[in-house]
C-alpha positions in Angstrom: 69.2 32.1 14.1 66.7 34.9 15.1 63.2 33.9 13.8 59.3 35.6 14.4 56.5 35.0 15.5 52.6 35.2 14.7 49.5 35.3 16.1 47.1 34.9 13.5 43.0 35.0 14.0 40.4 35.0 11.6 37.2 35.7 13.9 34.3 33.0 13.6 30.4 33.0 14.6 29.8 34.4 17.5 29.8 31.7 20.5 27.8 31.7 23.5 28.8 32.3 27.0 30.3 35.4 29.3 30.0 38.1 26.5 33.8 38.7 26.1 34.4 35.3 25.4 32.0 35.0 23.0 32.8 37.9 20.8 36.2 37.2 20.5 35.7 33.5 19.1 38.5 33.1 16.4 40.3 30.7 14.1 44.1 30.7 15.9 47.5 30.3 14.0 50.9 31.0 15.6 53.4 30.6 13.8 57.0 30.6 14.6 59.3 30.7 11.9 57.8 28.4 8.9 56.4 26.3 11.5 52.5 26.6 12.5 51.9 25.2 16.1 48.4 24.9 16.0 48.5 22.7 13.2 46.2 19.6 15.0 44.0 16.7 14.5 40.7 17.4 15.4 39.4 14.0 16.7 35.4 14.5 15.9 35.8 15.9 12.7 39.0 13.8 11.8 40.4 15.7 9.9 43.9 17.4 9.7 43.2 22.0 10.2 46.1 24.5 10.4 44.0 26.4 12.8 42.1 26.2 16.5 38.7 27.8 17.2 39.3 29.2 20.8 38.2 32.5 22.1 41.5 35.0 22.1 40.7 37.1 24.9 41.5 34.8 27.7 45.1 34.1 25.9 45.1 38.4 25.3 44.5 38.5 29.4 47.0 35.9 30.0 49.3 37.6 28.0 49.3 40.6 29.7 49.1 39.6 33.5 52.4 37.7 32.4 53.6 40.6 30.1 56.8 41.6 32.2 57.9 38.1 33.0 57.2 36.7 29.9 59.6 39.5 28.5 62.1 39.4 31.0 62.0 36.0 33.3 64.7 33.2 32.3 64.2 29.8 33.3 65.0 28.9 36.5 68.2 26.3 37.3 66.6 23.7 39.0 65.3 21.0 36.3 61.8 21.8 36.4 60.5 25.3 37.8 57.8 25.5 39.9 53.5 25.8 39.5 54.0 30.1 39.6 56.5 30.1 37.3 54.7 27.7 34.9 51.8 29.5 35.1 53.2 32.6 33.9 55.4 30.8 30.4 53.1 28.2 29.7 50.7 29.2 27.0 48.4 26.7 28.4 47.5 28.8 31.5 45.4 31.0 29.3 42.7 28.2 29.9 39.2 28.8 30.0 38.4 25.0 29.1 40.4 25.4 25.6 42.8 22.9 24.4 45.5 24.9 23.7 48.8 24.2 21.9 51.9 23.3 24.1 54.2 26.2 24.0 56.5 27.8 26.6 58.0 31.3 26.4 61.3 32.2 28.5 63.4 35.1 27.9 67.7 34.8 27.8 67.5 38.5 28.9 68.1 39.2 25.0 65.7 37.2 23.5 62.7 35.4 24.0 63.2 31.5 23.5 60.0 29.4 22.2 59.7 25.9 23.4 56.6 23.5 21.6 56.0 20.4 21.8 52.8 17.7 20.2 50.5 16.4 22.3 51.1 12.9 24.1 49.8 10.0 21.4 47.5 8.9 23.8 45.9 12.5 24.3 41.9 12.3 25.5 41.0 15.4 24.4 39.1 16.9 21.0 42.3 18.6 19.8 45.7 17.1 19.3 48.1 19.0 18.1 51.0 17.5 15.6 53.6 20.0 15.5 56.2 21.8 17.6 59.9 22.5 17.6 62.7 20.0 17.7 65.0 22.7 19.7 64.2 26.3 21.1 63.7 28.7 18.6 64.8 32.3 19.4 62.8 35.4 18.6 64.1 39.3 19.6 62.5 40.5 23.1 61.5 43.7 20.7 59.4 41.2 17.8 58.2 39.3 20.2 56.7 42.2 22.3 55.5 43.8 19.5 53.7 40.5 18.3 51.8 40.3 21.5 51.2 44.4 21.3 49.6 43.5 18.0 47.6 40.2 18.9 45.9 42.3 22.1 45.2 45.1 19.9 43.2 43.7 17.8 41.4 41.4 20.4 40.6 45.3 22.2 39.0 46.3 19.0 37.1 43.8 18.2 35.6 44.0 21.5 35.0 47.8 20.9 33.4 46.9 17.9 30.8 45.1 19.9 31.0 48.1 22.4 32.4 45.9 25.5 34.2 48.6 26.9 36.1 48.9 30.3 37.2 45.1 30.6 39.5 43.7 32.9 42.0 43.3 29.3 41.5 46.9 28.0 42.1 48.1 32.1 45.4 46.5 32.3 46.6 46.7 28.7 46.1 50.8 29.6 48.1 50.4 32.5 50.9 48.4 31.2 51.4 50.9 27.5 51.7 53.7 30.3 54.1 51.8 32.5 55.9 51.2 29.3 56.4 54.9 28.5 58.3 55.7 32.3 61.8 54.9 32.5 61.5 53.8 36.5 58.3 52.4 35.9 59.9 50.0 33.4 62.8 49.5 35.6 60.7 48.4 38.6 58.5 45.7 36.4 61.2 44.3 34.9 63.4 43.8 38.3 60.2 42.2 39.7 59.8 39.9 36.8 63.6 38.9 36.8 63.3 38.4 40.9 60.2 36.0 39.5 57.3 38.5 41.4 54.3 39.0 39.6 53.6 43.0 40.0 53.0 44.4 43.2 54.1 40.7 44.8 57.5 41.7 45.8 57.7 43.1 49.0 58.1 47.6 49.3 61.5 47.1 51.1 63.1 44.4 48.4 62.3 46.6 45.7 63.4 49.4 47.3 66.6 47.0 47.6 66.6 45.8 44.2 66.4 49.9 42.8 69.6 50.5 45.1 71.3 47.6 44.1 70.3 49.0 39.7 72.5 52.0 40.8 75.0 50.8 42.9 75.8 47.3 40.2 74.0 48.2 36.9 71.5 46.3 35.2 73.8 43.8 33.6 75.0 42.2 36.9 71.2 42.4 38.2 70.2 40.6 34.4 72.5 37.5 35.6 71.7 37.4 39.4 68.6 38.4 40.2 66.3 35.5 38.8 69.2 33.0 41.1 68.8 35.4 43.9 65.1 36.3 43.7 61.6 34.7 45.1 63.0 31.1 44.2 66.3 31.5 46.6 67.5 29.9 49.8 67.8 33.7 51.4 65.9 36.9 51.7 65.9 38.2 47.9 69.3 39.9 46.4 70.9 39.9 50.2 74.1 37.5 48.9 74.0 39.9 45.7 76.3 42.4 48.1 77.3 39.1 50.6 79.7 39.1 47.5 81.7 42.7 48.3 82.9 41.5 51.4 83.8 37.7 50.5 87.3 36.9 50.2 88.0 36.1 46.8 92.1 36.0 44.1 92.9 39.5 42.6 94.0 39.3 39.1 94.1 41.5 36.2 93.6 40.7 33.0 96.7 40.7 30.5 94.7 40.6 27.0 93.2 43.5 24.5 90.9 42.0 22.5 87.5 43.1 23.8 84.1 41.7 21.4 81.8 44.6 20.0 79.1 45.2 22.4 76.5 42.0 22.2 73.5 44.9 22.2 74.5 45.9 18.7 74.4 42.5 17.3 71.1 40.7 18.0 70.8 39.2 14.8 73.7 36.5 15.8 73.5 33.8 18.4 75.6 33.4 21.4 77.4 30.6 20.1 78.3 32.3 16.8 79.7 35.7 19.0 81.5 33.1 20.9 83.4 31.4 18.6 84.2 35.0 16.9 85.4 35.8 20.2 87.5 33.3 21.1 89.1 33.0 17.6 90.2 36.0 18.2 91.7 36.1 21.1 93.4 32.9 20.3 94.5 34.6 17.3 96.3 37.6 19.4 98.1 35.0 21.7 99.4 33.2 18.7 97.9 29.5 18.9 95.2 29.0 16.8 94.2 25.0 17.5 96.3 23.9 19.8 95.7 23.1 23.8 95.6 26.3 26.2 97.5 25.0 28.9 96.3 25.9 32.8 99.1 29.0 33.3 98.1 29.9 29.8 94.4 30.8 32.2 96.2 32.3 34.8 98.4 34.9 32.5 95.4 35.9 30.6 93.5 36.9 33.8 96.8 38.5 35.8 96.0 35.5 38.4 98.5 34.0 40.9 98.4 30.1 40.4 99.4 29.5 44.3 96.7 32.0 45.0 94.2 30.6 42.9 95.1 27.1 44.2 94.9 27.8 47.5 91.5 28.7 47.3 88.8 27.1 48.9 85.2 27.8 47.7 83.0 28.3 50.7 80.5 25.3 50.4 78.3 24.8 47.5 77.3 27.8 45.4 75.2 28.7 42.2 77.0 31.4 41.1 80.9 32.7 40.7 81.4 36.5 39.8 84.9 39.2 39.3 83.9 42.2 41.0 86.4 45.2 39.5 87.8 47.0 42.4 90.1 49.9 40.4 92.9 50.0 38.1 91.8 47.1 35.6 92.0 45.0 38.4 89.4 42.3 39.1 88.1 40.1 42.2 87.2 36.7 41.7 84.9 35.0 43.6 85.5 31.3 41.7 83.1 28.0 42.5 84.6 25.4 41.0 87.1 22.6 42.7 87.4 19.8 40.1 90.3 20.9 37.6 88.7 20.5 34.9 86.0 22.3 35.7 88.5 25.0 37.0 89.5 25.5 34.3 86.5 25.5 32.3 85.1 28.6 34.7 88.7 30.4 34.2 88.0 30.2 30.1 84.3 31.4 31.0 85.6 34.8 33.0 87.8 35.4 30.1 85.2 35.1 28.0 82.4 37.1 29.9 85.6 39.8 30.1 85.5 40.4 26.5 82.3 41.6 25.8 81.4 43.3 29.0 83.0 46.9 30.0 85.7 48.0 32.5 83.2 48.8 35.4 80.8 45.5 35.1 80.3 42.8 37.4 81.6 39.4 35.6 79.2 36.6 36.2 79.1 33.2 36.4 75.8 31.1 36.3 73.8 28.2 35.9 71.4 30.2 33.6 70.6 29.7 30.3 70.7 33.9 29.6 72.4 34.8 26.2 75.4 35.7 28.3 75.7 32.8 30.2 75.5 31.0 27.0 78.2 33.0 25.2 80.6 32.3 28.1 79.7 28.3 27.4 80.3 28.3 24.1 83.4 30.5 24.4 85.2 28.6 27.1 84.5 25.3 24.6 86.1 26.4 21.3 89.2 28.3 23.4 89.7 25.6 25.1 89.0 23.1 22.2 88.8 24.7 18.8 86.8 23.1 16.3 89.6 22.9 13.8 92.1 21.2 16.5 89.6 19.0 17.8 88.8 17.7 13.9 92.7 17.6 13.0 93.2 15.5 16.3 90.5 13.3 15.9 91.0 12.3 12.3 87.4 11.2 11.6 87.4 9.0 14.2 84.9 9.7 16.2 84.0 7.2 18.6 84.3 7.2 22.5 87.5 5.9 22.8 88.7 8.8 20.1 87.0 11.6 22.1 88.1 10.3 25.4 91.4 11.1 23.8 90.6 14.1 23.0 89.0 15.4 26.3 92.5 14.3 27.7 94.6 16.4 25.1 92.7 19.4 25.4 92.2 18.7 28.7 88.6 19.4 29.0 85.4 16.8 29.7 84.0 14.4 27.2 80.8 16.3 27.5 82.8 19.6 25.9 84.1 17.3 23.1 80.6 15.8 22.6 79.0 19.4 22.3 81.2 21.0 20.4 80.8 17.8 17.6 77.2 18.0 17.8 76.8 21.5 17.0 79.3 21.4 15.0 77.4 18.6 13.2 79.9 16.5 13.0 77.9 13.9 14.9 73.9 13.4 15.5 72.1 14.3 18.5 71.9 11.8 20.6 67.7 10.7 20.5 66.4 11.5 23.9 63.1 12.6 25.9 64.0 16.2 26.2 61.3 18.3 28.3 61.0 21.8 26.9 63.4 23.1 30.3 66.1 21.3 28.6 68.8 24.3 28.0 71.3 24.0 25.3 73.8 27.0 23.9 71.9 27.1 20.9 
């Protein structure tokens, strides 16, 4: 579920150094949910403190050259992203020769995910911290904006109080509250940030692209595409975006009514949760609550010709799959997948990203972990394999032979059948070295 976060700082002594830094010396919490990440061991004192004396204006600065990516920016699909894109989600960045905890920020394009983690055992330095998070924790882009507004707020006044005035953090946090307040102003940051640009990075004739491509596509398609598509892709940014109007692709139109309430109006709930509603639902209004959806089941539901469909041929390896409507209901899709299983996986996902988006949108289809792309997951999982099916079948047996079985009746992959029982807690999470990238449909 949806949880906040805190920056809390109780300032100390004044320190000694560049004049900024030393005013703004301060006893550090954050706090996300009940847990406090500073919480550490400090090795000279030896001793166990809740808090972390740092200086807050370098983490105010770093907060705010990140502030649109931080918001906006997903984590990249490759397994670990590179040093720029590190540099602006790793609270560690803020540097200045602090230790500081190990946390990561990455937005889902609906809310901003919170990765922490201890330090090593074997950690050299002054400071090692003891707590983090077994799992991301999710906090709303719009508390944990407002967090950050509040944390470099009071860092500005307490350097007003010593009359530092006209610092590199009160310059930019002017500029970005009155970017903030224009709608095209906001526009343009955040399709930089999603592209992975810091501001002004991106080139005048992309972002004139990227503005056209808002219009022409809507923000929804360019939520999903642009961070695949952006500085981190194999081509010049956005170009396969439209690549996609002229590829050939297997008309269909979808058969169902059941459409899910708009996501936007229901923050408070996590993808999986909307997804299961979803697909309950629409199981529901084809009349088979638990058990397999057969192949042609797929096909009817999207108005898809099964010879058309498979005689298609993917061309060469791609990241992304999308339905491009082209009038009348009707929809072109643009599939990825070749391995049956898989096919059919994707097939559950478009019908899945087609209930909850409107008539006129792009359907997309991505390695991301965005909120959408992790609605579609969890969807095409419990259509395809309901929990209460899967359980019935199984019959508390729960071993690999029995969910080998089971992949084969419901004719999905083991993986699917091990997910849905783990977050279904039905079995344990298997103990592993997760980095903080790891992306789950939590």
């Amino acid at each position: 579920m949806l949880t906040m976060i805190d920056f809390h700082q109780s300032w100390s002594s004044v320190g000694t150094g560049a004049p900024e830094l030393a005013k703004t010396l301060a006893q550090l919490e954050i706090h996300v949910g009940d847990r406090n990440l500073t919480r550490n061991e400090n090795i000279f004192s030896q001793s166990i403190q809740y808090h972390v004396v740092v200086s807050s204006y370098p983490l105010a600065l770093w907060m705010l050259q990140n502030w649109w990516r931080l918001l906006y920016e997903p984590l990249p699909t490759r397994n670990k992203p590179d040093i720029s894109w590190r540099m602006a989600h790793e609270l560690g960045a803020a540097n200045h020769g602090f230790v500081w905890p190990k946390i990561l920020f990455a937005s889902d394009s609906q809310n901003v995910q919170v990765w922490s983690s201890p330090s090593e055992a074997n950690c050299p330095q002054s400071v090692r911290y003891i707590s983090g998070t077994n799992h991301p924790v999710s906090i709303a882009i719009s508390d944990f904006r407002q967090a950050l507004f509040s944390f470099i707020s009071t860092v500005e006044n307490r350097l007003y109080a010593f009359e530092l005035k006209g610092t590199d953090l009160s310059d930019l946090f002017s500029i970005i509250k009155e970017e903030e307040q224009t709608e095209d102003s906001r526009i343009y940051r955040k399709l930089e940030a999603l592209m992975g640009f810091d501001p002004d990075e991106c080139s005048s004739d992309t972002m004139e692209y990227a503005t056209q491509l808002y219009r022409d596509y809507g923000e929804s398609t360019l939520l999903e595409l642009a961070p695949i598509y952006g500085k981190m892709g194999n081509t010049e940014p956005l170009k396969p975006i439209e690549n996609f109007m002229d590829a050939p692709g297997v008309c269909g139109k979808p058969t169902f009514s059941t459409k899910q309430k708009e996501i936007s109006a229901r923050f408070h709930s996590v993808p999986w949760m909307l997804a299961v509603e979803s697909a309950r639902e629409l199981r529901s209004e084809i009349g088979n609550t638990k058990d397999p959806i057969s192949t042609n089941s797929l096909f009817e539901l999207l108005g898809i010709s099964s010879s058309k469909l498979d005689k298609w041929e993917p061309m060469g390896r791609s990241s992304v799959s999308v339905g491009i409507p082209t009038g009348e209901q009707k929809i072109k899709f643009v599939p990825r997948k070749k391995h049956p299983i898989s096919k059919r996986f994707e097939l559950a996902r478009y019908i899945g990203d087609y209930m909850q988006t409107t008539s006129n949108q792009w359907l997309t289809n991505t390695d991301l972990g965005t909120f959408r792309q992790k609605y579609q997951r969890a969807f095409a999982a419990e259509f395809l394999c309901p929990i209460n099916g899967l359980i019935e079948f199984l019959e508390g047996d729960y071993s690999n032979e029995a969910i080998e079985d089971a992949a084969y009746n419901f004719d999905v992959s083991e993986q699917t059948i091990t997910s849905l029982l783990t977050n279904n807690h039905y079995i344990e999470h298997q103990s592993s070295n997760e980095s903080p990238y790891h992306i789950g449909y939590n």
